[in-house]
C-alpha positions as CSV (number, residue, x, y, z in Angstrom):
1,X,209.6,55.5,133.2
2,X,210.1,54.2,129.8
3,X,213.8,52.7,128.9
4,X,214.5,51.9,125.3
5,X,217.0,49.3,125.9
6,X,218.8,47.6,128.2
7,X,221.7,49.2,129.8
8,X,225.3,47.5,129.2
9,X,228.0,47.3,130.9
10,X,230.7,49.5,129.8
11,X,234.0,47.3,129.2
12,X,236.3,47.7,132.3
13,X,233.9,49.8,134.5
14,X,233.5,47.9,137.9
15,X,229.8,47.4,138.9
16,X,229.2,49.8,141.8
17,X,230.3,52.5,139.3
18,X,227.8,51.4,136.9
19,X,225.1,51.1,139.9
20,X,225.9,54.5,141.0
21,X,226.0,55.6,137.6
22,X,222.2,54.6,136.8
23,X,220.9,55.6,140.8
24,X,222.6,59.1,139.6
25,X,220.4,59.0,136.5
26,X,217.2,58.1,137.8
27,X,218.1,60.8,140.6
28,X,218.7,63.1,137.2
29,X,215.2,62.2,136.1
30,X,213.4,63.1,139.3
31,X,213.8,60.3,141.5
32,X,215.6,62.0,144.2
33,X,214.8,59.2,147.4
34,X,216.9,56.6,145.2
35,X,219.6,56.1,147.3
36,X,217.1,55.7,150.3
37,X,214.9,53.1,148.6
38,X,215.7,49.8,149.3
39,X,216.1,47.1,147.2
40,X,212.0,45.6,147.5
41,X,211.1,49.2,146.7
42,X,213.3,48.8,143.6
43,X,212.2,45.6,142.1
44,X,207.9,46.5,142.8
45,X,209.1,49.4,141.0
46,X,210.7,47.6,138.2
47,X,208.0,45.1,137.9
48,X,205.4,47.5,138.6
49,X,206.5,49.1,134.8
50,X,205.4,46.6,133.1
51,X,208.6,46.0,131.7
52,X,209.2,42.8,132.8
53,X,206.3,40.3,134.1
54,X,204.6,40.9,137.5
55,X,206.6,37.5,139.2
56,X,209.9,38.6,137.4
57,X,213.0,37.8,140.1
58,X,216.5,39.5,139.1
59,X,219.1,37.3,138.5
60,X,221.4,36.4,141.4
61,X,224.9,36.9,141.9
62,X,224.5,33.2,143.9
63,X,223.6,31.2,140.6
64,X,226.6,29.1,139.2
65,X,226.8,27.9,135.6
66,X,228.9,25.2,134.3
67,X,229.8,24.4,130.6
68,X,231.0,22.2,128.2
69,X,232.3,22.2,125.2
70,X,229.6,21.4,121.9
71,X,232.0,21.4,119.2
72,X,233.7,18.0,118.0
73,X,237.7,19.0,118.2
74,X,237.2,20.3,121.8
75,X,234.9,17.7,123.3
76,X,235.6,16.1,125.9
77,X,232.4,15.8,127.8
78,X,234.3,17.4,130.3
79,X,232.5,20.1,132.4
80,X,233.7,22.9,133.5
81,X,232.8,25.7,136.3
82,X,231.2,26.3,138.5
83,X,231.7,30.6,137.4
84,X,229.5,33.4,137.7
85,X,227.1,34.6,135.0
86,X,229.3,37.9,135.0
87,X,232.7,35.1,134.1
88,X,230.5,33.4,131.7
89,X,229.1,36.4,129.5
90,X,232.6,38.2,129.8
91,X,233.9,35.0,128.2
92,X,231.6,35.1,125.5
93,X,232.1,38.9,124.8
94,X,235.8,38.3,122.6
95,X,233.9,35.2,121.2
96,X,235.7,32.6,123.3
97,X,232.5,30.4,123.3
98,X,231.4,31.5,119.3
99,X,229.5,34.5,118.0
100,X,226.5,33.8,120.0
101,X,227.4,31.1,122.6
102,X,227.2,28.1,120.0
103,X,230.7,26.3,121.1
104,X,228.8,25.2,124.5
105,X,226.3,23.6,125.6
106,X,225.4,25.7,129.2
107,X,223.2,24.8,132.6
108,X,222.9,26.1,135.7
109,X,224.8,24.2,138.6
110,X,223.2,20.4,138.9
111,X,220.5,21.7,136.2
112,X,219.6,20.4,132.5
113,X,222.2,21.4,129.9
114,X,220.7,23.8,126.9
115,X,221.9,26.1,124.7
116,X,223.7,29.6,125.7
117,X,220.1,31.6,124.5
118,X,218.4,28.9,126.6
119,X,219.9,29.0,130.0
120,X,221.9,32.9,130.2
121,X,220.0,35.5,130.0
């Protein structure tokens, strides 16, 4: 199955809606064992559509990022976190961190800071 984009996240709709909202979908399109498949079936299959590469691994809900700030009248050196890719990417949705994450310098837990581009995907 092709997908033109990636699906977003509505604004304010919790994530097993939006999970049961994309199983009903797929269900829509003729994939009526999805919400018997379990969850290796779902990433071979994701893989398997050449979509993403064949060792692709979906990003964890475990992973913790820390950040600091890049910009002179904020920086401290002081880091912040550890929070969730979901806390950091809903921060940078009204622009707290800058347009496209340029106010931080980002990393995951104990990793090598880099920019926002860099390090969240």
């Amino acid at each position: 199955m092709a997908v033109d984009k990636a699906a977003e996240k509505p604004k304010g709709i919790p994530d097993i809606d939006v999970i049961t909202h994309l199983a009903s979908n797929l269900m829509s399109l003729g994939d009526t064992d999805i919400y018997s498949r379990s969850y290796e079936e779902l990433i071979r299959s994701v893989r398997s559509s050449g979509d993403v590469g064949p060792d692709w691994v979906p990003p964890s809900a475990d992973i913790m990022y820390e950040f600091k700030w890049n910009i002179p009248e904020q920086s401290t050196g002081e880091t912040f976190g550890p929070f969730t890719e979901e806390q950091m990417k809903m921060w940078l949705i009204p622009s707290y961190f800058g347009e496209a994450g340029e106010k931080v310098k980002v990393r995951k837990v104990g990793d090598v800071w880099g920019d926002w581009n860099d390090i969240i995907t």
